[in-house]
N, C-alpha and C positions, 0 to 999 in steps of 0.2 A: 289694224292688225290684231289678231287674236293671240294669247300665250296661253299655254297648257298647265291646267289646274288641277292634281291631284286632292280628292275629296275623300274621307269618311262618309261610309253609307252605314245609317242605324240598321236594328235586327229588322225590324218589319219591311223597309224601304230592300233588305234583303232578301227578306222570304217573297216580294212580292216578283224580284226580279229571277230566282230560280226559280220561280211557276212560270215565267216568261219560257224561258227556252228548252228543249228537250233533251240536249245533250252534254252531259258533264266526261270529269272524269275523276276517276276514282284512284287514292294512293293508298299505300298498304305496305305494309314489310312480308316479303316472301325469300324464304331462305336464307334472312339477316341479310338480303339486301331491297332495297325503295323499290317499289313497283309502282305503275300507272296503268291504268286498265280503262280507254272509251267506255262510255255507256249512256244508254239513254235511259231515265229515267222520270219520274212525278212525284209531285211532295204533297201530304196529307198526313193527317193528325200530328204533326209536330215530326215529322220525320223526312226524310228521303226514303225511298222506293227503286228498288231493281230489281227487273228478274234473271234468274239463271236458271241454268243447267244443273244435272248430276255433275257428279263429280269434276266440278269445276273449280276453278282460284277461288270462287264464293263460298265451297263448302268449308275450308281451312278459316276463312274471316269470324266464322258464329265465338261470339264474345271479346271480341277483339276491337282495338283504337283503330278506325282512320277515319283520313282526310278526303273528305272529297270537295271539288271547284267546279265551278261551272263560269261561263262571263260570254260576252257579245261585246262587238267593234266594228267600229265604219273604219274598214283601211283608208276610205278616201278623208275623209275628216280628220283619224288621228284620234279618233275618241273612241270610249268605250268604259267596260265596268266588269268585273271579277270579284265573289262571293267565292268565302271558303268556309267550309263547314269541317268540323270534327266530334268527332261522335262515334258510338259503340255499333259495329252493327249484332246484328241477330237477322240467322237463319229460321226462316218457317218453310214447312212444306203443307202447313193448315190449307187446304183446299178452300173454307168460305172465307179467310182471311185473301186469299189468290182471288177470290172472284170481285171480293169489294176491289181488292186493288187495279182487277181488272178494267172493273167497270169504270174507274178514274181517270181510266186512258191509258194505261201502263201498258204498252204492246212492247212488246222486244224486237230490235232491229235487226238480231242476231238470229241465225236457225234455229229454227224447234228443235228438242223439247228445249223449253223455258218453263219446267213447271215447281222452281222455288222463285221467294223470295228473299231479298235483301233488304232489311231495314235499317238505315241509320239514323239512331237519335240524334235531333242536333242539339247537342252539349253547348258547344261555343261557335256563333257565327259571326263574319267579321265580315264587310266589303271597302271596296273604293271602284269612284267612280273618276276618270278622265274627261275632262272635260276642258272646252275653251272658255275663255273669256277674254271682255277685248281689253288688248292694253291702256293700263292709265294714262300713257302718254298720249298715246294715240285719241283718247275720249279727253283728252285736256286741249291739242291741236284742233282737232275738229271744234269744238263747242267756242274756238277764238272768232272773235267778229274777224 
């Protein structure tokens, strides 16, 4: 039988896993109260990556602290891993800074226009990974003549 192993995942072993998947989500304070906003996103040059709209929740963020997570899980196993990042973002609406980005894969899942971006530094990144391993009893039983 296996038991459930909460792990520390270092920064790299985290950056490698939010280049894994495309979808995070993004926290923020709007109105003095917590917000969470879906998004998909791509990380390059030491950052995260999103695009928005005009006059969207993005535009209010430029110089501002948050958090964003992103993570993956096998319901049927039990396991899985959760990266959270926090960091400054900053608004651009630099058009050849939009096209590198573009070109990185950065499509927006959301209607057009999507023509800023969101960059967040990542300041401090932290994970943990779920995981099984098998019990010592169980690896002591088995291995008896």
């Amino acid at each position: 039988m296996s038991v459930p192993e909460l792990r520390p995942l270092g920064p790299a072993r985290c950056r490698a896993l939010l280049a894994s998947v495309p979808l995070g989500r993004l926290g923020f304070v709007h109105d003095g109260r917590p917000a969470i906003r879906p998004v998909n996103f791509t990380t390059a040059d030491e950052a995260i990556w999103l695009r928005a709209g005009r006059n969207s929740w993005a535009d209010r963020l430029d110089g501002r602290p948050v958090t964003f997570e992103a993570d993956a899980y096998d319901p049927g196993g039990h396991t899985g891993w959760s990266v959270i990042v926090t960091g400054i973002a900053t608004l651009t609406t630099d058009v050849e800074t939009l096209a590198v980005q573009l070109g990185a894969g950065l499509r927006s899942w959301a209607p057009a226009p999507r023509d800023r971006l969101l960059r967040i530094s990542i300041d401090r990144i932290e994970g943990r990974r779920l995981a099984l391993r098998p019990d010592a009893d169980d690896a002591t039983e088995s291995d008896a003549p």
